[in-house]
C-alpha positions in Angstrom: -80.4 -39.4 65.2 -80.7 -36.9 62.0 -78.0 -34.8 60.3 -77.7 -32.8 57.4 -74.1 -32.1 55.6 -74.7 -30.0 53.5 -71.2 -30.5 51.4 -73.0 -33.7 50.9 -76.5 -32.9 49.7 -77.4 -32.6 46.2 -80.9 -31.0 47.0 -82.3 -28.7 49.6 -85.4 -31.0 49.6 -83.3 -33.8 50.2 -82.4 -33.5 53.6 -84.8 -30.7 54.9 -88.8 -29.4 53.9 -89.1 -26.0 52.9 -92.0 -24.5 54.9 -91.7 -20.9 53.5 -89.3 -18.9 52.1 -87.2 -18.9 49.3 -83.8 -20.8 49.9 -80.6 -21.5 48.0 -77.9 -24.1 48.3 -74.4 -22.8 48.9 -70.7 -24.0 49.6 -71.3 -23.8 53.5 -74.9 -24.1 53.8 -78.4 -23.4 53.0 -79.1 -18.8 52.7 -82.2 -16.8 53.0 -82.8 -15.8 49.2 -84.9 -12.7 50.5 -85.4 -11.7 53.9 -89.0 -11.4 55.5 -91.1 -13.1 58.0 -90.3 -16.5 59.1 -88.5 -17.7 56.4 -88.7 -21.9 57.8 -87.0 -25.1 57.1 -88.5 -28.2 58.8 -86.9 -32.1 59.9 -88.3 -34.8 61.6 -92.0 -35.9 62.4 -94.7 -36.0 64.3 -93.3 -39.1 66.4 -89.9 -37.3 67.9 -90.7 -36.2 71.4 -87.7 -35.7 73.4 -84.6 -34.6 71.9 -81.7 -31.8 71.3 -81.8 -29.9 68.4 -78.3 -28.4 66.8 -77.6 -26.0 64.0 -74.9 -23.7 63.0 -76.3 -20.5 61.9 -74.1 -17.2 60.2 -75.5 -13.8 59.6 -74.6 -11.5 57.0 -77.0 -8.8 57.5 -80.8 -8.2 59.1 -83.2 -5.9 59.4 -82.9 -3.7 62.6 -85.6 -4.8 65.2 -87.9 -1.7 65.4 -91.3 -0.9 66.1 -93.7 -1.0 63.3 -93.5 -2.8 59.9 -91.6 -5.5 59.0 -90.0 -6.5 62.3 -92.2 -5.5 65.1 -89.2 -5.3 67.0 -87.5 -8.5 66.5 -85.1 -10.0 63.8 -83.8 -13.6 64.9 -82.2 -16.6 63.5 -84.7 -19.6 66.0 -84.9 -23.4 66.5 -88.7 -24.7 67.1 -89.3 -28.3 69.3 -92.4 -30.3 68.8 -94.1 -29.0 65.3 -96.7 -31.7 64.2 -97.3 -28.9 60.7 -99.6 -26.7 60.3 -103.2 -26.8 61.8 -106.0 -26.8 59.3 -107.7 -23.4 58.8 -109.9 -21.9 56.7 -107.2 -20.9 54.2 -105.6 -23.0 51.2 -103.1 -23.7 51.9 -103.0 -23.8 56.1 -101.3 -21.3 57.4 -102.2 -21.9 61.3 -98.8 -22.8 62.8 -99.3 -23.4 66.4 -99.7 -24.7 68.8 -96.2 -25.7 68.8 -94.0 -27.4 71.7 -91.6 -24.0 72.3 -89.4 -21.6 69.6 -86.5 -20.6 70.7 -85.3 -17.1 69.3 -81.8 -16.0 69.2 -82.8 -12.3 68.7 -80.8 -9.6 67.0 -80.6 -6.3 69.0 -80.5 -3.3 67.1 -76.8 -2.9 68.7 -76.0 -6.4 68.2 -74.2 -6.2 71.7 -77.8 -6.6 72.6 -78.7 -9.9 71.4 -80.4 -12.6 73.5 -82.7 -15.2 73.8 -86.7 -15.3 73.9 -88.6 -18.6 74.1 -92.3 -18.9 73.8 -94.1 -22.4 74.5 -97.9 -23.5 73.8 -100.5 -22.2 71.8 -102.0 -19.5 70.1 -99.7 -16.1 69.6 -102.2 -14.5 72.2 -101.8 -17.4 75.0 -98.3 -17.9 74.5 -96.0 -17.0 77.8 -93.1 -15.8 77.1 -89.7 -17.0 79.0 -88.2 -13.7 80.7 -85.7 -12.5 77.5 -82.0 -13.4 78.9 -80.6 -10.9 80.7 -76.9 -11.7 80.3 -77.0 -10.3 76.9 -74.2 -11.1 74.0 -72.4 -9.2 71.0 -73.3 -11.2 67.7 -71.0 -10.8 65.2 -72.0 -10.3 61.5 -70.3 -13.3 59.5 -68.9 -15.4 61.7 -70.4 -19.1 62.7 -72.4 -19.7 65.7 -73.9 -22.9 67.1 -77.6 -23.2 68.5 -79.0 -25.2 70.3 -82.1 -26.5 71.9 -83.1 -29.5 73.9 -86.7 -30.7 74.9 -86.8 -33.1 77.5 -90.6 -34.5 79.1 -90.5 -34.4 83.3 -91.7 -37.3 85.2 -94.4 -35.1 86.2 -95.7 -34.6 82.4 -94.1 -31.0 82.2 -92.2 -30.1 79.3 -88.4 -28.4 80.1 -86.7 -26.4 77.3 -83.0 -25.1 77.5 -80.8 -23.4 74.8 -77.3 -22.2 74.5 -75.2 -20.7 71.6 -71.8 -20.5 71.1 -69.1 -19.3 68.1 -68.2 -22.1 66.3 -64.8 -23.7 67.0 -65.0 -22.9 70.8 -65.9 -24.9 73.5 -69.3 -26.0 73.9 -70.8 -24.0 77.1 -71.3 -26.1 80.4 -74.3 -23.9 81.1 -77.4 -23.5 79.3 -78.3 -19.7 78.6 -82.3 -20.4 79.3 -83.8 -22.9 80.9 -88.1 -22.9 81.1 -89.9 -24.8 81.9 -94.6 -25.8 80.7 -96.3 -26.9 83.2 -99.4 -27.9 81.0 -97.8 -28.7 77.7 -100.3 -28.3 74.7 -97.7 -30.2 72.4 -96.4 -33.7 73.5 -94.6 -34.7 70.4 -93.8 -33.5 66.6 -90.3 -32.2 64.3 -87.9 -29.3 64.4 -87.9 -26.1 62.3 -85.3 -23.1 62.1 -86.4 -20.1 61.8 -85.1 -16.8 60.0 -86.6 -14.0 60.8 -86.0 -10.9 59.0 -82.8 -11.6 59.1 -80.4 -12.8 56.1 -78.6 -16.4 57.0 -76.7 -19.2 56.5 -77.7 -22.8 58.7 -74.8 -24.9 58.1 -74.3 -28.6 59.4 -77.7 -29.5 61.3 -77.8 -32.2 64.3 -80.8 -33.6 65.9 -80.5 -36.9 68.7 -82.8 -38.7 70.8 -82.1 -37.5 74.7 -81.2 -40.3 77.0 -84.4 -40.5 79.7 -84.3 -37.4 81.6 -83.7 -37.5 86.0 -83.5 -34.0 86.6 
């Protein structure tokens, strides 16, 4: 197991790697210092293979998910299973980030009664098959707490299964799990965990990462 209190860290560095972004420690958290593309935070390594990911994310604000320039139509706070870092490329420094076991995006609607969730598993952007976007689809509420969550578990067939669900902090964890997809052919057996802002302005809170028990389902 892995957690990060953040009441109790001196040092962003010290509990988490900052992949990209500019970041700042606060009273309830680590925030998005300016809002862009993937703004990343990274924990674990390359041995973890099966486990359930948890972090508390708030929003304060985001850009509205249209087409075209900066958002391309979506804005998300996400959770990624299985990143071994970044494949080497001909640039300095690397910038190739998949493949990747899944990422997990709560998305931002532009009516935030339109949020759901999108998850993408495997390899390059171009090859990557995107889980059906949930259609029971949720308000999100600007500054108010939410928990994610996402689990990887490895089938006795060698298949990989992903399943998320989110919830307001202070409620009842769900029973159910808002997605559940599964990779027949997974490109990515092992590796860490990385949330993800995208274009959106955030706050991860307390972060929670455990080993699943062997999985018979």
């Amino acid at each position: 197991p892995y957690s990060v209190d953040w009441t109790a860290t001196r040092s962003i560095t010290d509990a988490v790697q900052i992949v990209d972004g500019n970041w700042r420690l606060e009273a309830g958290g680590v925030r998005t210092v300016e809002t862009y593309y993937d703004r990343i935070l990274a924990l674990g390594d390359r041995t973890w293979t099966d486990y359930t990911l948890t972090a508390e994310v708030t929003f304060h604000g985001y850009t509205p998910p249209l087409g075209g320039p900066p958002t391309y139509g979506v804005s998300h706070a996400a959770l990624a299973a299985r990143y071994p870092g970044h494949f080497a490329d001909n640039r300095q420094p690397h910038v190739q980030w998949y493949p990747v076991g899944a990422v997990a995006e709560f998305r931002l609607g532009v009516d935030l009664a339109q949020s759901s969730w999108r998850i993408f598993v495997g390899g390059a952007p171009d090859k990557m098959p995107a889980a059906p976007v949930e259609a029971r689809q949720r308000t999100v509420e600007i500054g108010v707490a939410y928990k994610l969550m996402l689990r990887v578990d490895t089938l006795p067939d060698g298949a990989a299964r992903y399943r998320t669900k989110s919830w307001k902090v202070g409620a009842p964890e769900p029973a159910a799990w808002d997605m559940d997809v599964h990779d027949a052919r997974p490109r990515q057996q092992s590796g860490g965990a990385l949330l993800v802002a995208h274009n959106t302005d955030v706050t991860f809170g307390p972060i929670h990462a455990e080993k699943n028990a062997p999985h018979r389902q």
